[in-house]
TORLOGU-96387 format. One record per atom (N, C-alpha, C, O, CB): x negated, y negated, z negated. Coordinates in steps of 0.001 Angstrom, whole numbers, plus 500000, padded with zeros to 6 digits. Glycine has a CB too. Layout:
! residues N
XYZ
...
***
This chain:
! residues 324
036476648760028064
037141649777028889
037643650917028021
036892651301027124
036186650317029971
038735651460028169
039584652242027433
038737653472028077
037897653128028909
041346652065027661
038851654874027798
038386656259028039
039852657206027909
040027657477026720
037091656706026807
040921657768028770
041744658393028607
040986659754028327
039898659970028862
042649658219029594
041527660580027558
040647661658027039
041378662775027496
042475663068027022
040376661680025466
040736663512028534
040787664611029402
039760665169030250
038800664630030800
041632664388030111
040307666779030234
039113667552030796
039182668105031921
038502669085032224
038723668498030090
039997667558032663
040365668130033509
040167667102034855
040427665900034812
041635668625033108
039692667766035972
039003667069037107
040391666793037869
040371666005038815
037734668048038015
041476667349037530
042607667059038139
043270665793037658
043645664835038334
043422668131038023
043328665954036538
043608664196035915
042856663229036388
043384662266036944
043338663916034379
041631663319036257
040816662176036421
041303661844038359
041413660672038718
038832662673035949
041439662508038950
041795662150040426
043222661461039914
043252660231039931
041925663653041696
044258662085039517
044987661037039136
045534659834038310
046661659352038203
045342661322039188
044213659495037716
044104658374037209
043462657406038028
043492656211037735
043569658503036121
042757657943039253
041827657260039698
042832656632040938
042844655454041295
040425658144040020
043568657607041427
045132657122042413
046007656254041642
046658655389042227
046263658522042846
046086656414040320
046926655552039674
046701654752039850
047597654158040451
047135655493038707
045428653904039580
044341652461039216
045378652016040679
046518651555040737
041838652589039373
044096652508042061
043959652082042625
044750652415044113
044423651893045179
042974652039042310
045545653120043991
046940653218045317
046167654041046148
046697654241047241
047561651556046334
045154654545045986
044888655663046880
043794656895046334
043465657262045206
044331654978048206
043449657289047568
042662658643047362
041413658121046689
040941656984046668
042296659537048835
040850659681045941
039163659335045486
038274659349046846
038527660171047727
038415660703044300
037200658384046981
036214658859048412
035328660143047873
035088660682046792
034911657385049024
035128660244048682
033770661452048455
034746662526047607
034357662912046504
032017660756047247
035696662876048014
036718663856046918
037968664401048108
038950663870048627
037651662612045263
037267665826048190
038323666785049063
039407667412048386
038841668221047649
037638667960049706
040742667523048186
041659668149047761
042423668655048316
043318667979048823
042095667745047211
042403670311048490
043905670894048977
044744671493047704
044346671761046571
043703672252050181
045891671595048220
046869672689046849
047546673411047966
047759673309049174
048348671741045446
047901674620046394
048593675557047663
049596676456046253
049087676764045175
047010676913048960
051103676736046647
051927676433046074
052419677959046215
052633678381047351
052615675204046492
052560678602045368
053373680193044831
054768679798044254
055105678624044094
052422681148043357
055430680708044002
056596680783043410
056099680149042056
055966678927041985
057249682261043397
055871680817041175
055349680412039778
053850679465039949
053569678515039217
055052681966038827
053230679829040769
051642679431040302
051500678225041607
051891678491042743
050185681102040415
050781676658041181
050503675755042011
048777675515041714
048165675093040732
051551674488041773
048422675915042818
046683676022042838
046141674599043292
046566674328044415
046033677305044080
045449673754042832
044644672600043708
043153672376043153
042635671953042120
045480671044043609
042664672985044633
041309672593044417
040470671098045198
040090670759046318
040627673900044862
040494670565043865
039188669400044301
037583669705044123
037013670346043239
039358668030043322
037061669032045254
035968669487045833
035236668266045858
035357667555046856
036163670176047120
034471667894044894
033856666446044471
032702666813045446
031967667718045053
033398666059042597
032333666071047055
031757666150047851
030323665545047397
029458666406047234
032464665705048817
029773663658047075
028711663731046749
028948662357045813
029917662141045085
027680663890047909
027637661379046069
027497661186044629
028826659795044658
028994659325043533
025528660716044057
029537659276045543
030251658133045435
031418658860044533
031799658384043463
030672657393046941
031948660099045110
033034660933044165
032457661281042746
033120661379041713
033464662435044896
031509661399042841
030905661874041496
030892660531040281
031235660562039099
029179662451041866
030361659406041104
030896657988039873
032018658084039818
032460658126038670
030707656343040159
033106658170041037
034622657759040680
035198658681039730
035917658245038831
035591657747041943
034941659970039847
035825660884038734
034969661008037809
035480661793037010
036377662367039121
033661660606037324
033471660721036531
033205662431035766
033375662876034631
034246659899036323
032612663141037338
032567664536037082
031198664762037834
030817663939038666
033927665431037637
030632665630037599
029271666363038645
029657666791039976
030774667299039874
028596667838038015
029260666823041158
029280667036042655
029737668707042324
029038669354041545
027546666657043647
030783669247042884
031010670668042749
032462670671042822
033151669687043094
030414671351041432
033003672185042484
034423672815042938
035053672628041660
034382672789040640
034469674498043500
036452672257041586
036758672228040422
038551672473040657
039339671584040979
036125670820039708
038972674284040325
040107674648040390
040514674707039353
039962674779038255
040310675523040941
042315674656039902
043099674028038644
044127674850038851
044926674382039663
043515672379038568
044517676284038270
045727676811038289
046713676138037228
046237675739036165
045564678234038096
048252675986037529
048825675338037071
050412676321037150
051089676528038156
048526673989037695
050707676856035547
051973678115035760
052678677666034496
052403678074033368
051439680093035717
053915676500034902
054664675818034266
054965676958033116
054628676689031963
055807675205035144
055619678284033411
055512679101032256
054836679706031467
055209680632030746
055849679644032311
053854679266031533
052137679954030753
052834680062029277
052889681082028589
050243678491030720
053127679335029094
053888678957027499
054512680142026744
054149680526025633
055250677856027663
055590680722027561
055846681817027127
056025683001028142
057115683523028380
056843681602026393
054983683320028643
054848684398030048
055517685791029402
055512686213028246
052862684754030666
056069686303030583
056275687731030382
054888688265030650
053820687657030726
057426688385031342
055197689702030788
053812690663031089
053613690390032714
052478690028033025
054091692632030712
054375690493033561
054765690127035189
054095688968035333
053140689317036027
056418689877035630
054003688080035174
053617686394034997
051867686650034782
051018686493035660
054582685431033237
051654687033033521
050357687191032748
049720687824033675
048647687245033841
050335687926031388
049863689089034660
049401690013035074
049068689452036422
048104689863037067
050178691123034911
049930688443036872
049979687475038149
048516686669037742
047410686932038216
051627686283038245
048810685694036806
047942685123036641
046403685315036447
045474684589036800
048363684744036043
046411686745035650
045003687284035459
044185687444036722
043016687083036862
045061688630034794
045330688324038063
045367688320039430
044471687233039977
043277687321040260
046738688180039885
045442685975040092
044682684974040732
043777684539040313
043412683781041212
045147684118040987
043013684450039447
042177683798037881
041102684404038659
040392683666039341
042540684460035867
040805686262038624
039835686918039486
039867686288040615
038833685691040916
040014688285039708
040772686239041360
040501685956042546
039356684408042632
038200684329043049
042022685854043229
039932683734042265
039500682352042183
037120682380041552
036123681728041861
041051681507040554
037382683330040798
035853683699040074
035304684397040974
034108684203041191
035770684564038671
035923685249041626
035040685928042824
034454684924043975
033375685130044531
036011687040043632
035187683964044220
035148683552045416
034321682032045238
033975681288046156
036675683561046029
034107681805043621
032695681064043623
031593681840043012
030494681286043012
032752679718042841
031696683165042427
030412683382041718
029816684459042919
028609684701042896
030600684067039936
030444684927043681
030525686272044727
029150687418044162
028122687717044770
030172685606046759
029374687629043520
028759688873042689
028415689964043124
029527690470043270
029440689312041842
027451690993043562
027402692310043814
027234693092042520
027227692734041342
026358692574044763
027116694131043041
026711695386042140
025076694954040969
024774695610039972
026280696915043560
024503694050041355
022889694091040607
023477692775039918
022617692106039345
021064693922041777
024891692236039862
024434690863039221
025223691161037869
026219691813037554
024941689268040140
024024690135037046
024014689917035321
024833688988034792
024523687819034560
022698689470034736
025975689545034583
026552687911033520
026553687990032214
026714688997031525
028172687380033649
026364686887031881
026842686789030350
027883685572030117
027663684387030366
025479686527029328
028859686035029678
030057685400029145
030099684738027336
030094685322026253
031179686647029374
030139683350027703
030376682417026426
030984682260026034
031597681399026664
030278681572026221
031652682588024875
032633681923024371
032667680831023289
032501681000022081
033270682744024058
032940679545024015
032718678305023183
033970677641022332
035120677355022665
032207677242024161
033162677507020948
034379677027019978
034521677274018925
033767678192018601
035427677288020212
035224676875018015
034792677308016779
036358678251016201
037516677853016327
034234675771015757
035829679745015481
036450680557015596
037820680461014742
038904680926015093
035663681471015440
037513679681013411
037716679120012474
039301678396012616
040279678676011922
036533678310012297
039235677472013637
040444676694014327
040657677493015147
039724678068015709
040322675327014935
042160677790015489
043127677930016142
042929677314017327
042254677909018167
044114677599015542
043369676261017569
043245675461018976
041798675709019639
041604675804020851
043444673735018724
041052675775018873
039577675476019406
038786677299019802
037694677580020296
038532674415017790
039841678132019351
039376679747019401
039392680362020518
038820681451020564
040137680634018644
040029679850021685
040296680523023082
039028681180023087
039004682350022705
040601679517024471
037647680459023568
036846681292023632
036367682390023179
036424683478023754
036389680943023632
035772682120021921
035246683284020540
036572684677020859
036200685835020669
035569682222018257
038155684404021366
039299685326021383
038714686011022037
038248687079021641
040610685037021810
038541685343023766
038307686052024877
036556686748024922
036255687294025984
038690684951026112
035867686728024211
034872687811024060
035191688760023500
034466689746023628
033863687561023526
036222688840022776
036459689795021627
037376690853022615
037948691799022074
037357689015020076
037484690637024115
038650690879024253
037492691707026386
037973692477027217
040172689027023903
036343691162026399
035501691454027587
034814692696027728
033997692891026828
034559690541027694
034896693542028538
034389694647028622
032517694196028517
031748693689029334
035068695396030066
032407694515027590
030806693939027565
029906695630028193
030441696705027920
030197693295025331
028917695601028793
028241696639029311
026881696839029248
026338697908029525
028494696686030384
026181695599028806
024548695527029058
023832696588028390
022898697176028936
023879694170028521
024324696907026982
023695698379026321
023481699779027090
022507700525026989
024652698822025199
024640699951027888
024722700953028780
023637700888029759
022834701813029878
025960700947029386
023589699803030478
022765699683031440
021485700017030959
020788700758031653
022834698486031996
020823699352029281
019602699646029079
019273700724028612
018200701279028848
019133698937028505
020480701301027632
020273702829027384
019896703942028886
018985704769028892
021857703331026632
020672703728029834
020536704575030796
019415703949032109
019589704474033209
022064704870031236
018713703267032048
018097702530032287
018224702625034198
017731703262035130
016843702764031409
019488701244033888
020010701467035089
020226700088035568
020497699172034791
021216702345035064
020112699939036813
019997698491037378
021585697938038352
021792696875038938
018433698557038550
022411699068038200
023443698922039409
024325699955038873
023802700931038335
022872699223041081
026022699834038977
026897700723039048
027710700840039638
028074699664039653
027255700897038406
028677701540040454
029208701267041205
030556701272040860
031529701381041606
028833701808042033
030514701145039693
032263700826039007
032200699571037895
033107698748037776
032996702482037928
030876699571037043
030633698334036189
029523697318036209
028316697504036367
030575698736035035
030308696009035981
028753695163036043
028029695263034890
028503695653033823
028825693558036255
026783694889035082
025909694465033816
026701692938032886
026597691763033238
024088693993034573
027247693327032004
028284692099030791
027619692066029883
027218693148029455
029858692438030097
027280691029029311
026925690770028198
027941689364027476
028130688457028287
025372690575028400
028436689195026369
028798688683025690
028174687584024136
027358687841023251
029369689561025726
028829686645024347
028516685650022872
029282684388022244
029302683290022800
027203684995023048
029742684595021349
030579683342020143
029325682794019712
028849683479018806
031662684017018508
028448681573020106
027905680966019282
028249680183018132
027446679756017302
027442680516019806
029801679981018134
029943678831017211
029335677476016960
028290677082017477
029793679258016304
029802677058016437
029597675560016531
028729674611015319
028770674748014096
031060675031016595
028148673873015929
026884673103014619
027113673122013397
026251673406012566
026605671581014626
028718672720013026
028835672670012088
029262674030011264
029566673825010088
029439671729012106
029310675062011613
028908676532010431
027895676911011563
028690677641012154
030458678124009927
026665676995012392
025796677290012711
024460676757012083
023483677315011584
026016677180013731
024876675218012352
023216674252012047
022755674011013422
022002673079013706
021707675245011104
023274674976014389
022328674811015755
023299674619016904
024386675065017270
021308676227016108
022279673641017344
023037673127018765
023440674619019454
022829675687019406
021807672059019979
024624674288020069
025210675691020982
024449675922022390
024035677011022788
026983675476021442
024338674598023112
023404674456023774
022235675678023566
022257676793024087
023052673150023502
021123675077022565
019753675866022194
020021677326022013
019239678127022525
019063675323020791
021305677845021169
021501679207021462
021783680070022613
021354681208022805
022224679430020881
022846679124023619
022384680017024578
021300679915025746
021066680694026670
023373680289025083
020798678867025446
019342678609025715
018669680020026008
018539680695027029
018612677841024411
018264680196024555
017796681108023731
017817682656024473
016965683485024792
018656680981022429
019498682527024564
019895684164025070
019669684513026541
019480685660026946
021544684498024858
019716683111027515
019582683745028550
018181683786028824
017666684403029756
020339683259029504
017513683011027854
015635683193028247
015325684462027888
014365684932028498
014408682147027307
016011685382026830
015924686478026962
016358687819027541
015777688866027826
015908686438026378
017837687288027613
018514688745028274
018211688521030104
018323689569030741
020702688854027828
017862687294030903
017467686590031730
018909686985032939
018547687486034003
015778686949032046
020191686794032780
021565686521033363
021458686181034870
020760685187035069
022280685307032590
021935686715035899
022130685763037220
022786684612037147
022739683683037953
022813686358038243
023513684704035984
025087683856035934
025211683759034658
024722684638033948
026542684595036568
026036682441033980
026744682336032640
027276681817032710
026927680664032961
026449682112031659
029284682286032491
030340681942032383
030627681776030674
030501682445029649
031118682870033202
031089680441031096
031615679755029924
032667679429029787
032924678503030557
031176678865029653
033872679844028883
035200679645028867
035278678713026830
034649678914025791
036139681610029248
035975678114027084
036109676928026199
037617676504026279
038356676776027225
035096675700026662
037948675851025238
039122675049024774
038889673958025185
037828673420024870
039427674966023432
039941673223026124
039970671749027101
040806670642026022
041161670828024858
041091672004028939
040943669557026815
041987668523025795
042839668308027085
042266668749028080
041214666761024900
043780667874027273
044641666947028402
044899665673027891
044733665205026765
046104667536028819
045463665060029231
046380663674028884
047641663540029442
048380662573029628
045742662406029331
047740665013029724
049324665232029862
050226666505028937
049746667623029128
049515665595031501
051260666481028126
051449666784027047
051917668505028238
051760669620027740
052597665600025897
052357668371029462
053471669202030042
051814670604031047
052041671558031791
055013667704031540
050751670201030691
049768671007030734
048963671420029539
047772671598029795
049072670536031547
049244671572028572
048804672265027904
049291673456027586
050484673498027283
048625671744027193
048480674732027577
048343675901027679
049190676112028974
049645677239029172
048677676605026443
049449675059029917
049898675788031088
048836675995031771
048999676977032495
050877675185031890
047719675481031891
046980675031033064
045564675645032876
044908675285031898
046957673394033196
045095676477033682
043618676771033746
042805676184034458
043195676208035625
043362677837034043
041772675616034326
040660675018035117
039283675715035341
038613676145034402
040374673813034514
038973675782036413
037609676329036544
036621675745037516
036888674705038117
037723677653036873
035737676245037647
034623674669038075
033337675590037771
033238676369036823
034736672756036704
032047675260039099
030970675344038971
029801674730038646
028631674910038986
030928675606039517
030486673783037743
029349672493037278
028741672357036401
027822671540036348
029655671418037123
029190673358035166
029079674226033991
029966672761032973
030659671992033639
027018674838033520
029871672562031697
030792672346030602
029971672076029519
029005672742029147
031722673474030316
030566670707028870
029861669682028043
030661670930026768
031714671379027221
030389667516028228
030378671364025653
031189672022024454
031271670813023339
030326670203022839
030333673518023773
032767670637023080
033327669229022262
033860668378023009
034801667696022603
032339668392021552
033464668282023980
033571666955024993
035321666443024968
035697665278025101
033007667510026903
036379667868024727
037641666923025210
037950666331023536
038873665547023312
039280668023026123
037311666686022785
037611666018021400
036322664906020805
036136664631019620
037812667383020239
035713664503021709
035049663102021007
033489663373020877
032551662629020591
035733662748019301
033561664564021160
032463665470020527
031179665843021122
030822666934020678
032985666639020285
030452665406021859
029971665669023253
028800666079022548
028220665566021591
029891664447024491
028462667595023532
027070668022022504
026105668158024153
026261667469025161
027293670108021158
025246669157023948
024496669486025294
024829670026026120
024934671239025942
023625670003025313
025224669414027632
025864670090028770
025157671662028813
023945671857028722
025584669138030259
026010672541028944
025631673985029622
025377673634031053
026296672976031540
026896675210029524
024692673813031608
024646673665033158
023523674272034169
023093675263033579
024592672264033379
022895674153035325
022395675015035888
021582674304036199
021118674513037320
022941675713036656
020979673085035367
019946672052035102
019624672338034032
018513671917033711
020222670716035162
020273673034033148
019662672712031516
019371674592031607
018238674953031290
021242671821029815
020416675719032040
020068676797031754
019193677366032810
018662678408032427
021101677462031453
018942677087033762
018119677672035166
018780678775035900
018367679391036883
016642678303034811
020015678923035162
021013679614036287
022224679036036382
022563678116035637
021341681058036051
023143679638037511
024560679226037722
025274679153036657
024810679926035818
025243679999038530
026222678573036262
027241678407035427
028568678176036054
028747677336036935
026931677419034605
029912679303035350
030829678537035383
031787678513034586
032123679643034230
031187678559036246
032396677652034136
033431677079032941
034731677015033514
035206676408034475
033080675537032349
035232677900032562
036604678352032624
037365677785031500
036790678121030465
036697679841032612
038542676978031217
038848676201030558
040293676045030011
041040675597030881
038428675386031106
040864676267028901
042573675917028781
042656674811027781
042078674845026695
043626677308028168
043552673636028286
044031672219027473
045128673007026640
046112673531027163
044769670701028586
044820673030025164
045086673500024091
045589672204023125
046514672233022314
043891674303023665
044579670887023496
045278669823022363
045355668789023607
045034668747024795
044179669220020674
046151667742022336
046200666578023721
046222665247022245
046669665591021151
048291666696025281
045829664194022411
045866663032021490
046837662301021320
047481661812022249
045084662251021700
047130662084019826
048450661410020122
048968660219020514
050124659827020356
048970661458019366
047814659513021173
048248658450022114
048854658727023423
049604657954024019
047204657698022386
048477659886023828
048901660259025051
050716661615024902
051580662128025613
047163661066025768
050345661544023729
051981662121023211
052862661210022641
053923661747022323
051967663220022061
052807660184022431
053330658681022170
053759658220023532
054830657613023557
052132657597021520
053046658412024821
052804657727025613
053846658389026458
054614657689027118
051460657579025929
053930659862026482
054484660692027390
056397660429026831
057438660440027488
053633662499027198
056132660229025432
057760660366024731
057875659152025089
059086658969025213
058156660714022979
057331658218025326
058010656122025162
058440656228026707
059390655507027012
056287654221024800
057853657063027785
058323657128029070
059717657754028664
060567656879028833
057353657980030137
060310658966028179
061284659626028280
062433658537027969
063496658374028568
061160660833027446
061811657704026643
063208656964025941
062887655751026713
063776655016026284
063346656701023998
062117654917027699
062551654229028471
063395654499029205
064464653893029278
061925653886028920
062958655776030104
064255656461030984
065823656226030738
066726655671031365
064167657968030812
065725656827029677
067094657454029064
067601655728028327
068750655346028552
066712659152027552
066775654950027598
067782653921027302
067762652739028342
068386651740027987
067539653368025866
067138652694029581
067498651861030809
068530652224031545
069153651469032290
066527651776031687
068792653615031329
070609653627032115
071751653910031642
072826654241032142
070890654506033110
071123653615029902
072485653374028977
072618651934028480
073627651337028105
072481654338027597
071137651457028584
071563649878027439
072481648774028659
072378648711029884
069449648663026700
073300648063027763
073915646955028523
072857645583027846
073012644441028277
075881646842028147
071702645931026649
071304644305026168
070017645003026275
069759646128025846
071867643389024457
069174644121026958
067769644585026905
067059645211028129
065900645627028134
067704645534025893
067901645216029133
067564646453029948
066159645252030838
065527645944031637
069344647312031179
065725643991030825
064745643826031215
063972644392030161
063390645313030734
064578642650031610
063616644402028985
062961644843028397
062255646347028661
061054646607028600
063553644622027528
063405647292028985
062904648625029362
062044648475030747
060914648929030926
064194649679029539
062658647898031479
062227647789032865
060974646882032724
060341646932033778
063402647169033876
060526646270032031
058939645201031808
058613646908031028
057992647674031764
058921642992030320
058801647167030367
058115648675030009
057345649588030949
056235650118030911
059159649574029609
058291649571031749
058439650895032921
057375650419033938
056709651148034674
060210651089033817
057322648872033840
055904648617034856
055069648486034400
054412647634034997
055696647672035664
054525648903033462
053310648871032325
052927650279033520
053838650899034067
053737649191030030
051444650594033760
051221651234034047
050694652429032964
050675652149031765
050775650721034836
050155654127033549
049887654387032723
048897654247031653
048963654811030561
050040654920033005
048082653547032001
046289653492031674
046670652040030737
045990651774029746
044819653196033524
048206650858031312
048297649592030069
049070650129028764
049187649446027746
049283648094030667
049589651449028911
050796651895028266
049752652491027117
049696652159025932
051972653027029211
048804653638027945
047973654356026915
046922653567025858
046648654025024748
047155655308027724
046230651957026538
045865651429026014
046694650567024727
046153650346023644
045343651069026850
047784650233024994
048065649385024267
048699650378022580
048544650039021407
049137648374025243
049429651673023176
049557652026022212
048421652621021374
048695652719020177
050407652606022395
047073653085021785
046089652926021208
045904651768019789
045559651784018607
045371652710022296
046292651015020621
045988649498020071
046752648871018593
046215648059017840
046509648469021344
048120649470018410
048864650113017413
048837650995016542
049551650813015556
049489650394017709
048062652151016616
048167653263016280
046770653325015410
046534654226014606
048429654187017468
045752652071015735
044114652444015175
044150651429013807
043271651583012960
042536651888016556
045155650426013628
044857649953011939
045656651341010949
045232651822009898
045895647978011495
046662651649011567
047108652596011093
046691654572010627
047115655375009796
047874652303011820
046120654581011240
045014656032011684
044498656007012959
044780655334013950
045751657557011700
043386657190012668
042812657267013650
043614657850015292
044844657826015238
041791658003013089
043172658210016293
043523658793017294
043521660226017144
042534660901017438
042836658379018238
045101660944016485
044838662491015895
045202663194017421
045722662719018431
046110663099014300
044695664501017106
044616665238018201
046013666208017332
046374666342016163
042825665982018647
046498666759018767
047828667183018465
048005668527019099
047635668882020218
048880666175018948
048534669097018333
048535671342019463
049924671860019086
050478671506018046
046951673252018494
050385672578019828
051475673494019704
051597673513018341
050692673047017647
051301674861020318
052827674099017738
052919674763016581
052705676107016700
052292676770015748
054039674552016015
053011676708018071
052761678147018206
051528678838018896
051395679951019404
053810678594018842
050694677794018733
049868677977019029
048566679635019070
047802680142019891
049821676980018516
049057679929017485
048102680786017366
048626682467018559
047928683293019147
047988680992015455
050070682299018436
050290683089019717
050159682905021399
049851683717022271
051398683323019573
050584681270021470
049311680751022587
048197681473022563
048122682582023092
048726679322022362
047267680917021963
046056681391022390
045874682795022195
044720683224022211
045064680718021798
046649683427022048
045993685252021416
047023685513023259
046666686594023728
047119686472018865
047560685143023742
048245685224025331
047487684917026133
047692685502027197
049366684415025714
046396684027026145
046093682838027028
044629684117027263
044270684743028260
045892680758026163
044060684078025738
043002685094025612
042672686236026485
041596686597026962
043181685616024558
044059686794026591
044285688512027477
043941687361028803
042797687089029167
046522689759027457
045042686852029329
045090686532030421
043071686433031525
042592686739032617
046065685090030065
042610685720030037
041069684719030854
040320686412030766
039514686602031677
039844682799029409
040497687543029845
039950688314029402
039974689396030840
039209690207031362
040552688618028018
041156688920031054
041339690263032082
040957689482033324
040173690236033901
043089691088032211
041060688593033908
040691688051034778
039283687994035182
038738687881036280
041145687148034621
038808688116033870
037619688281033891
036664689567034116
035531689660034587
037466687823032983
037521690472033621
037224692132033521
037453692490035312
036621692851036145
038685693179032212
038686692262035427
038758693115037009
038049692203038053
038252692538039220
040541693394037658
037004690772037797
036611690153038931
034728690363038886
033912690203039794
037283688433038871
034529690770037461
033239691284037690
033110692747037776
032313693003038678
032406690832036713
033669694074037080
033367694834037106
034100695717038439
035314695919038398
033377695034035919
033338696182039521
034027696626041277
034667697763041099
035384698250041974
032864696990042661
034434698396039733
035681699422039837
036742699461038474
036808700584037974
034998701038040028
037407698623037938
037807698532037287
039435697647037658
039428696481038053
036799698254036597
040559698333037476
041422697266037711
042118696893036338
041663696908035194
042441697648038832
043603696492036915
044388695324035562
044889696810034679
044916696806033448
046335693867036291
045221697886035388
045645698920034217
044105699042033332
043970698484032243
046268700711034989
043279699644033813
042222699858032957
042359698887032176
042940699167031127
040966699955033474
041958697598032334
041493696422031221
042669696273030478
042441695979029304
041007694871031837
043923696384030789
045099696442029928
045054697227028629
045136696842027463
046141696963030682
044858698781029304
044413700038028088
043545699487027292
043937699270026146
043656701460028608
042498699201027560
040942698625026615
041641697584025822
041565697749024604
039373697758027684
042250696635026202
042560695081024930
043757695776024271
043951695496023087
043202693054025774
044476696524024787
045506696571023646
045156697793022986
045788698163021997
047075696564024096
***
């Protein structure tokens, strides 16, 4: 069995419609459609949805803003908008609750930095609270922040570190924002995902270390996520569709050929060019070229979204002033 490599609970529903001509069971989905921004949340009900997608029982939203790529400030400021909105309305937070915000990835890479960015970028508060020895504010939450980095310049599972931190700082909540993979070339850095199921760190690159989750940490988790790379089987896969297109309604010799192409489905298409591509090299993972301004955009966006949905008196001007 082939493994299409993606992190996203929205793909996997449509791979799973692809296979098989219909809906996932045990899998609720609405969308709901803005000018710029297309929202769909799947709602993996119990455990029959949970084998089929191949995800944990829980909420799993998917903002999707074809221009993420190169947003104005209007766009960004939209998006940060809905981003809160969407975190409020699974973590629902008062005034006494503790988060601590993860940022997973290694700081080192570009593609893989979203996280480690967006701490650098969070109104962190917990010092305040203990200096003034205060349990509640009525303008800031209790924030705490952390870049664990990754095994390989740590030594230590990321997992065990924040293990570690919330057995001590003891969190209501730990939000985890991380770098995703896709298997569609036309969502990356468009697409945010978020989900209360918490987040495997490595997982969209091969890499699978110890789930963060609210089994392994003893509190809620939720993982906030941007598809930053995508593999180049599935960027092989996305371009051999375009030039089927385009040379089935120009060729006069061959055109069964394109058309025996075109019914290759996606999952025989992704396999087979796999299948080509592995005496030759491995399966490389592939990112923007512009990436490093991607992600230093993408960063503000999760940063602020994050700022005006935990802290109750703080809006998008404030957190604007603070990151820049």
């Amino acid at each position: 069995m082939f493994q299409v490599r993606t992190d996203l609970a929205i793909e996997s529903r449509e791979l799973y419609k692809e296979r098989t001509r219909q809906e996932v069971p045990g899998v609720e989905v609405n969308k709901e459609e803005k000018e710029d921004i297309s929202i769909t949340r799947v709602k993996i009900l119990d455990k029959i949805g949970e084998e089929k997608m191949g995800k944990p029982i829980g909420n799993y939203i998917t903002i999707e803003v074809p221009k993420l790529k190169n947003p104005d400030e209007a766009l960004k400021e939209e998006v940060s908008i809905q981003l809160a909105k969407e975190i409020k309305d699974l973590i629902k937070n008062d005034n006494k609750t503790k988060a601590l915000i993860v940022g997973l990835g290694n700081w080192n890479v570009t593609p893989d930095a979203l996280g480690p960015k967006v701490v650098e970028k969070v109104l962190v508060t917990r010092h305040f609270f203990l200096a003034y020895k205060k349990d509640e504010d009525e303008t800031m939450a209790n924030v705490s922040a952390l870049s664990p980095g990754v095994m390989g310049t740590t030594g230590i599972e990321t997992g065990e570190i924040v293990k570690g931190v919330v057995e001590k700082t003891n969190p209501d909540i730990v939000i985890a924002v991380d770098a995703l993979a896709s298997r569609n070339m036309d969502r990356i850095s468009t697409t945010i995902q978020i989900s209360d199921t918490g987040i495997n760190p490595g997982s969209g690159v091969g890499n699978k270390r110890q789930g963060l989750n609210e089994e392994y940490l003893k509190v809620p988790v939720i993982a906030i996520g941007i598809p930053t790379v995508v593999d180049a089987a599935t960027m092989i896969n996305d371009t051999m569709n375009l030039i089927v297109n385009s040379m089935k309604e120009e060729a006069e010799v061959g055109t069964e050929f394109y058309s025996m192409l075109e019914k290759l489905s996606e999952s025989e298409k992704y396999t087979l060019i796999k299948e080509v591509l592995e005496p030759f090299m491995p399966n490389t993972i592939v990112t923007p070229k512009e990436v490093d301004e991607i992600i230093d955009n993408l960063s503000v966006i999760i940063a602020n979204g994050l700022n005006i949905s935990l802290h109750p008196g703080i809006d998008l001007k404030d957190v604007n002033r603070y990151i820049r």
